[in-house]
ZAVEX-480867 format. One record per atom (N, C-alpha, C): x, y, z; residue number from 1. Coordinates in Angstrom, 3 decimals. Layout:
((X,Y,Z),NUM)
...
//
This chain:
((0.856,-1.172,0.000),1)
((0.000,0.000,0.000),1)
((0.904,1.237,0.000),1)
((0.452,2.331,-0.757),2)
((1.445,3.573,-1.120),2)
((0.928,4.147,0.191),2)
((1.855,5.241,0.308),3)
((0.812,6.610,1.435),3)
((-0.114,6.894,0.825),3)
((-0.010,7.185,-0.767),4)
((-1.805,7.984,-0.559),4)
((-3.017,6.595,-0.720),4)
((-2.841,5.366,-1.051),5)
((-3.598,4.606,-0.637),5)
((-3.843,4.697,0.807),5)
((-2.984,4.906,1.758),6)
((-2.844,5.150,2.966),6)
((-3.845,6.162,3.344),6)
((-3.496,7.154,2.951),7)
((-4.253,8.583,3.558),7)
((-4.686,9.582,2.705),7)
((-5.694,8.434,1.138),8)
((-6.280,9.652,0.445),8)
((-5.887,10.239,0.017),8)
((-6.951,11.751,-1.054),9)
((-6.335,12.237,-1.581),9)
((-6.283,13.773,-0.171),9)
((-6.915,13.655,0.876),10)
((-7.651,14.690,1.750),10)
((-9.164,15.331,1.852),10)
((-9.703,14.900,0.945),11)
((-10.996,15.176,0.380),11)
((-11.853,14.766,1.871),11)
((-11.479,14.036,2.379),12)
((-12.588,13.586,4.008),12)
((-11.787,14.476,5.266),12)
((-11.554,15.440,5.552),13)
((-10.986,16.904,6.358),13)
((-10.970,15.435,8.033),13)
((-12.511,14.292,8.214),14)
((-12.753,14.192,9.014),14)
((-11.965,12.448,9.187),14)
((-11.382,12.009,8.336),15)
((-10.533,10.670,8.322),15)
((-9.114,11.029,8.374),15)
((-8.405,10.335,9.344),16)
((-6.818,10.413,9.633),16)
((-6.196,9.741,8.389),16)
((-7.435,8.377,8.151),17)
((-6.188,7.332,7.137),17)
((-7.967,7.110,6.972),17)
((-6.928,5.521,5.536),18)
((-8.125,5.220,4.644),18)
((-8.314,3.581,5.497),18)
((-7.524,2.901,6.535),19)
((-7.881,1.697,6.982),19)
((-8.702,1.560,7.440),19)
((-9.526,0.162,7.366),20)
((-10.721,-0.447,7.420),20)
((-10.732,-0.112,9.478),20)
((-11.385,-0.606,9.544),21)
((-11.717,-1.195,11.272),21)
((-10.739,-2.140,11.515),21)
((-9.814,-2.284,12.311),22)
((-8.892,-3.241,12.846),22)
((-7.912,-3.681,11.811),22)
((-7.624,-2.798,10.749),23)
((-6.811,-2.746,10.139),23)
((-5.582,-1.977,11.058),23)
((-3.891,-2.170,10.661),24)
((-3.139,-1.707,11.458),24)
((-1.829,-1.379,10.376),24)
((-1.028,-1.025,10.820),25)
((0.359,-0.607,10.135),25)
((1.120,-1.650,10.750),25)
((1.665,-2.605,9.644),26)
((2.619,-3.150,10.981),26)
((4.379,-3.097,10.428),26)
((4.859,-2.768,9.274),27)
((5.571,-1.837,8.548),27)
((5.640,-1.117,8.240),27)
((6.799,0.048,7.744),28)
((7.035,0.799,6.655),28)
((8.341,0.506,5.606),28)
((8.113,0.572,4.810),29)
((9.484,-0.088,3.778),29)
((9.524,1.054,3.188),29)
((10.848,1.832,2.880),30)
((11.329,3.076,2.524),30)
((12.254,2.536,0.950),30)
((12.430,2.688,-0.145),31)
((12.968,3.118,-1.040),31)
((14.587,3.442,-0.481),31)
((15.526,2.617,-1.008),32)
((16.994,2.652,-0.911),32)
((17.365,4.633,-1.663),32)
((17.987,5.555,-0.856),33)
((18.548,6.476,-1.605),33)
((19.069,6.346,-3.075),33)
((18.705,6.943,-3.767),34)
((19.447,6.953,-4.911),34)
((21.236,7.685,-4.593),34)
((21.611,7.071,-5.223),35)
((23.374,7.958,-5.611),35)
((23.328,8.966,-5.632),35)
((24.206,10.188,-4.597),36)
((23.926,11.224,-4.693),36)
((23.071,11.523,-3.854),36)
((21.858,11.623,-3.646),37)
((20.625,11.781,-3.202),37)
((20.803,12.859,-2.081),37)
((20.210,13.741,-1.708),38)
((20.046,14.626,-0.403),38)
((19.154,14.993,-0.134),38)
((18.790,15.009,0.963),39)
((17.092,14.956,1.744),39)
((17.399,16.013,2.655),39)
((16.594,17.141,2.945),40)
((16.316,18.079,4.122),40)
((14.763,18.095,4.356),40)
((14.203,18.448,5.429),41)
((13.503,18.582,6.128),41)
((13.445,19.959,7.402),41)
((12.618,20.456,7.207),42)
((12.465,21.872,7.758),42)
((10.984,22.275,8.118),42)
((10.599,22.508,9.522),43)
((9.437,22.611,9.783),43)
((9.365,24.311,10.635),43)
((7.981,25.015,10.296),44)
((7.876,26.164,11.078),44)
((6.979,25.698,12.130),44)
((6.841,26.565,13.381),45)
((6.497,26.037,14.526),45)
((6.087,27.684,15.242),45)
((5.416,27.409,16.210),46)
((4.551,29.174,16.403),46)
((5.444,29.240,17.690),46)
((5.924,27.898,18.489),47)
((6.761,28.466,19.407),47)
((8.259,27.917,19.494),47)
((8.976,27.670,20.152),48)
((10.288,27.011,20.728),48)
((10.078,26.199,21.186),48)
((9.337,25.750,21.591),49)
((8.778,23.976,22.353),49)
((8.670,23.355,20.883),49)
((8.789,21.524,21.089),50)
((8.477,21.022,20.105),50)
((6.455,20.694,20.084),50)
((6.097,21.259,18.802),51)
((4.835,20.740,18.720),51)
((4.458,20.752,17.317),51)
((3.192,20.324,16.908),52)
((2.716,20.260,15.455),52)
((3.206,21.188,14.758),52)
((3.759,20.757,13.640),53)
((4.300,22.512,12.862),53)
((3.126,22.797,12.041),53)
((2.920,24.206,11.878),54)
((2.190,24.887,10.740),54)
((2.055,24.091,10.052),54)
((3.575,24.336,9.218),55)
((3.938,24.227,7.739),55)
((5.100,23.252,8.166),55)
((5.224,21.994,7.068),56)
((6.803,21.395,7.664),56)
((6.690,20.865,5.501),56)
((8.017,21.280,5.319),57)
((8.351,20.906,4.049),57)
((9.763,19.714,4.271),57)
((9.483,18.692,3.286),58)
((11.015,17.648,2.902),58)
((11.465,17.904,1.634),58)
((12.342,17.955,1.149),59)
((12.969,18.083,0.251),59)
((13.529,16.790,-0.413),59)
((13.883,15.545,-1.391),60)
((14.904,15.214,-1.976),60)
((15.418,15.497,-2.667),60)
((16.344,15.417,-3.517),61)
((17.204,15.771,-4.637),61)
((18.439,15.434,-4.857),61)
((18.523,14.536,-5.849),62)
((19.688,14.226,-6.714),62)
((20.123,15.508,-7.340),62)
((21.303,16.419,-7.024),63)
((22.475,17.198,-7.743),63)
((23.306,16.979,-8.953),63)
((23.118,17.536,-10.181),64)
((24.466,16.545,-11.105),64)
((25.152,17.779,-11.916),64)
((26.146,18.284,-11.567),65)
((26.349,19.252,-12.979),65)
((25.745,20.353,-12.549),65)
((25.753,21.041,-11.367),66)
((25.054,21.978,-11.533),66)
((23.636,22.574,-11.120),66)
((23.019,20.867,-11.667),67)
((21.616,20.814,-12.128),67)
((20.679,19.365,-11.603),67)
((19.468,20.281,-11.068),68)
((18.424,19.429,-10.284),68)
((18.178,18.184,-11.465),68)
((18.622,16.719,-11.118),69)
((18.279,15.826,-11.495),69)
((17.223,15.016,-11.579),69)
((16.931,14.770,-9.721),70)
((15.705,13.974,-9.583),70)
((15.214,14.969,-8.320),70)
((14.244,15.519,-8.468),71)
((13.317,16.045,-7.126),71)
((11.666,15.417,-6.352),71)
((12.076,15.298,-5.581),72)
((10.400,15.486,-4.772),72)
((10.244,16.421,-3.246),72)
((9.251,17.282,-3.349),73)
((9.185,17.688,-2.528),73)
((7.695,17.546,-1.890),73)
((7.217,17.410,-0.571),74)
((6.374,16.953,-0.139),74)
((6.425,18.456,0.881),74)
((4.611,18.300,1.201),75)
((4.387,19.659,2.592),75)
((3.288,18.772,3.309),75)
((3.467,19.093,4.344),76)
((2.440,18.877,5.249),76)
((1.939,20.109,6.418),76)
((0.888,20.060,7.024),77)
((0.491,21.312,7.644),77)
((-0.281,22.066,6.680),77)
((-0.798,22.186,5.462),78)
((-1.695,22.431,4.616),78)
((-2.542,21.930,4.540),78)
((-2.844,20.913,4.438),79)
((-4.133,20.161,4.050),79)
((-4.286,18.856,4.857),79)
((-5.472,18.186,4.927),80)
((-5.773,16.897,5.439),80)
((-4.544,16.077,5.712),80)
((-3.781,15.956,4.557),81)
((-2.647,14.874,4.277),81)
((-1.671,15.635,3.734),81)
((-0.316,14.681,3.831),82)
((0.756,15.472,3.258),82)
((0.592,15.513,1.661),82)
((1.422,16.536,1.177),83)
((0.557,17.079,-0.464),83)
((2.433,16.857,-1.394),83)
((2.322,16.347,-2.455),84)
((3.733,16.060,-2.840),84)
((3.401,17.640,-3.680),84)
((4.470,18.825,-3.775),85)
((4.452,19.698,-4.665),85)
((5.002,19.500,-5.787),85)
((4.037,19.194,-6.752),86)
((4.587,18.553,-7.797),86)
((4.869,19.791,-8.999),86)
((4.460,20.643,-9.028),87)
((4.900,22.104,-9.749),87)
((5.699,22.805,-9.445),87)
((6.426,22.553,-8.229),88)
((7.834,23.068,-7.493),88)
((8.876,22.466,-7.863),88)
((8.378,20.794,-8.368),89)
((9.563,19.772,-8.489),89)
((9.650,20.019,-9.986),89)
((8.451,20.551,-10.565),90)
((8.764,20.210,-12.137),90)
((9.526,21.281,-12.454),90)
((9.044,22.877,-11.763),91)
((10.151,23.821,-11.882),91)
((11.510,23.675,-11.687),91)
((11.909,22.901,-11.090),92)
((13.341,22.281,-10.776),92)
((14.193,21.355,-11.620),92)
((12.984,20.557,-12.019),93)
((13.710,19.238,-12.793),93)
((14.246,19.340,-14.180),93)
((15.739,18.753,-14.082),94)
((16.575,19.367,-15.121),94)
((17.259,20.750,-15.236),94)
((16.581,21.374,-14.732),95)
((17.555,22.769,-14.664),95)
((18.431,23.023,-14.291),95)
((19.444,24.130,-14.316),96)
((20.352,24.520,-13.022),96)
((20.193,25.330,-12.120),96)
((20.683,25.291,-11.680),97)
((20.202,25.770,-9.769),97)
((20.732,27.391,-10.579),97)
((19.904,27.691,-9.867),98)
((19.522,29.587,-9.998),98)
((19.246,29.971,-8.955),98)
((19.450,31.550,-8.224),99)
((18.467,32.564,-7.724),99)
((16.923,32.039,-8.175),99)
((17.034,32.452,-9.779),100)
((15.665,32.456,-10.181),100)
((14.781,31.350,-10.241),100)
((15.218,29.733,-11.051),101)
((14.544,28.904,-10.583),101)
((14.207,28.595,-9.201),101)
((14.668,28.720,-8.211),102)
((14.626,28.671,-6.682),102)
((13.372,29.248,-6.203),102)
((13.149,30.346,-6.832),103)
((12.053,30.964,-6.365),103)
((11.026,30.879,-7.124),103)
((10.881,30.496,-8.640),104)
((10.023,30.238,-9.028),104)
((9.659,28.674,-8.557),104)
((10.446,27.967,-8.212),105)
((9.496,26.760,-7.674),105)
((9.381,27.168,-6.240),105)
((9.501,28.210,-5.427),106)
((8.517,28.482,-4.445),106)
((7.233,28.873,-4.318),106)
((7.418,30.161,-5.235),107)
((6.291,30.554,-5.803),107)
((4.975,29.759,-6.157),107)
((6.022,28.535,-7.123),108)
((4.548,27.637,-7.405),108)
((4.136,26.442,-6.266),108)
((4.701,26.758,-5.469),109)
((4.381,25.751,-4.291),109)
((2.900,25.942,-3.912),109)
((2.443,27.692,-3.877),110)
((0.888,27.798,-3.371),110)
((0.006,27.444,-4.537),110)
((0.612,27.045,-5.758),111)
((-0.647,27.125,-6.759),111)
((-1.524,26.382,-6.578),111)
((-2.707,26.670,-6.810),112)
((-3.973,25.623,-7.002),112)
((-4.526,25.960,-5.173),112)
((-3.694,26.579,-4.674),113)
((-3.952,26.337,-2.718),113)
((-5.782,27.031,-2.664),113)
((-6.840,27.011,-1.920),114)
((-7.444,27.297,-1.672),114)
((-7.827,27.119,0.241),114)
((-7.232,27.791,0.537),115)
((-6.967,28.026,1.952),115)
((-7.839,28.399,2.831),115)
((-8.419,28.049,3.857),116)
((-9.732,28.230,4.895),116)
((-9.169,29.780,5.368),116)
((-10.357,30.392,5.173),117)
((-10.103,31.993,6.029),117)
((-8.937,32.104,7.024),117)
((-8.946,31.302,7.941),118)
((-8.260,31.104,9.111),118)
((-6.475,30.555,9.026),118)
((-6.334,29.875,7.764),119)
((-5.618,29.415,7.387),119)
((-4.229,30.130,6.292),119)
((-5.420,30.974,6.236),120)
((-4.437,31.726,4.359),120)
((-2.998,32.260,5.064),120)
((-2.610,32.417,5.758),121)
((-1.330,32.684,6.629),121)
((-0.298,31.630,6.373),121)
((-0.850,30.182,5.884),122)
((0.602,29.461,5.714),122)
((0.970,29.665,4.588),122)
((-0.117,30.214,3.191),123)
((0.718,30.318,2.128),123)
((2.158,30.794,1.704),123)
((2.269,31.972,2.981),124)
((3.162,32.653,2.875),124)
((4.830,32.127,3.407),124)
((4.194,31.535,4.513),125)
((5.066,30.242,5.767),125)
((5.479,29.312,4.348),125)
((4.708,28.440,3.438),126)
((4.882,27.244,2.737),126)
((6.635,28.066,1.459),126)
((5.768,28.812,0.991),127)
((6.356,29.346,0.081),127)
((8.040,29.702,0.480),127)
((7.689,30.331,2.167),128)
((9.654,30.627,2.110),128)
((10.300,29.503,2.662),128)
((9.264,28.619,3.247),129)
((9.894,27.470,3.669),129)
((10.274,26.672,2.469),129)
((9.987,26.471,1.330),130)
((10.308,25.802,0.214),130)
((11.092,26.264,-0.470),130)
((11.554,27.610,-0.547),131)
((12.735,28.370,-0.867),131)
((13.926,28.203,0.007),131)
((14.039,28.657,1.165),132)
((15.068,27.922,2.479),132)
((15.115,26.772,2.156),132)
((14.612,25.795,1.938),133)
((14.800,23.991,2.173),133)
((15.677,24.016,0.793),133)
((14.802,24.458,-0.523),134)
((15.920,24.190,-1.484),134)
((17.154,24.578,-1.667),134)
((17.072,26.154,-1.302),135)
((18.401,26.653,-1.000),135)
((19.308,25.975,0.046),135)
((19.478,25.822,0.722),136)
((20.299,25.021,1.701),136)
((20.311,23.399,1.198),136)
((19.926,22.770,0.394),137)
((19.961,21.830,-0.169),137)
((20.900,21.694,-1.540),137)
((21.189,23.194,-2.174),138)
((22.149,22.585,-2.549),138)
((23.587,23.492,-2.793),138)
((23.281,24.182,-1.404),139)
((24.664,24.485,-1.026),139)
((25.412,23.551,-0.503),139)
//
């Protein structure tokens, strides 16, 4: 079973996961790094104690030449479930690392977002957090 077999697409605000009744987790099997490979992880948080973050972005990425090879970047703290940004990664993929690509796949990190009144405050949190994560990823 994938994660989003796992936990949907978010569409039920009121289900944690998609398991039956007395269904359970009793693994996780992770994917060997690719060659190269570098992973960050970076979460915002409203205080200095550890607790639920806002916004928490992961990063992977294969480096080659310069230039973003293989990316995925995932957010959570937006929505129901964690959301893979897949218009952040495509802005990335193949290119070379820029100022400018950097920020245009931040930028597109909020696209498509439709954010609860109460909520529209992380767009802003998602966006520099996905700029910081990449930047420091491939310095």
């Amino acid at each position: 079973m994938s994660i989003s077999d796992l936990l949907g697409d978010g569409s039920n605000g009121a289900a944690d996961n998609l398991l039956a009744s007395g269904e359970r987790i009793e693994r996780i099997e992770l994917p060997v790094p690719l060659a190269g490979e570098r992973a960050l992880y970076k979460r915002a948080i409203s205080r200095t104690h550890a607790e639920w973050p806002l916004v928490e972005i992961c990063v992977r990425a294969v480096i080659s030449g310069g230039a973003f090879q293989q990316v995925h970047i995932a957010a959570g703290g937006i929505a129901p479930v964690p959301l893979r940004l897949a218009a952040s990664a495509a802005a990335l993929q193949d290119k070379q690392i820029s100022a400018a690509t950097i920020a245009q796949a931040a930028e597109l990190a909020t696209s498509g977002a439709r954010p609860l009144p109460m909520t529209g405050y992380k767009l802003e949190l998602l966006t520099g957090l996905v700029r910081d994560v990449i930047e420091r990823i491939v310095a």
